[in-house]
C-alpha positions, 0 to 999 in steps of 0.5 A, spaced: 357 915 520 363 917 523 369 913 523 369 912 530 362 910 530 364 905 524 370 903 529 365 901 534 359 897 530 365 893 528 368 892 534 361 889 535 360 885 530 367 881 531 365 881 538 371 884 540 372 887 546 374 894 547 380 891 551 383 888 544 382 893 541 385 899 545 391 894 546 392 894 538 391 901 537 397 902 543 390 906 545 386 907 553 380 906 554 378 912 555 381 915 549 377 910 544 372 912 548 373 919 546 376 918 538 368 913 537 364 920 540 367 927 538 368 923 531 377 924 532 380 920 526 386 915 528 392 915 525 394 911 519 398 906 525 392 906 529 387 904 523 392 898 521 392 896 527 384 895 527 384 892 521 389 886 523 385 886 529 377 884 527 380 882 520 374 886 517 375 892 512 372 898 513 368 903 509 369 909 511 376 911 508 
């Protein structure tokens, strides 16, 4: 699983919407949607940010 993949079966699972997210990853849509598909790995900032957000860690790092 990718990190994108990961970021979006957490998403999920907190019941996040993509707005939230995007928003605290200071991301679009679109871009998120790209970073989940072609495997792009955020920058430390943007990882922070989604942490803070979902309040759940990720395995992936």
């Amino acid at each position: 699983m990718s990190i994108g993949q990961e970021l979006e079966y957490i998403r999920k699972k907190c019941g996040l919407s993509i707005i939230d997210v995007c928003n605290s990853m200071n991301i679009s849509e679109s871009e998120y949607n790209y970073m989940c598909s072609h495997s792009i790995k955020p920058n430390t900032y943007q990882l922070i940010m989604f942490i803070s957000a979902s309040k759940h860690p990720i395995s992936f790092i």
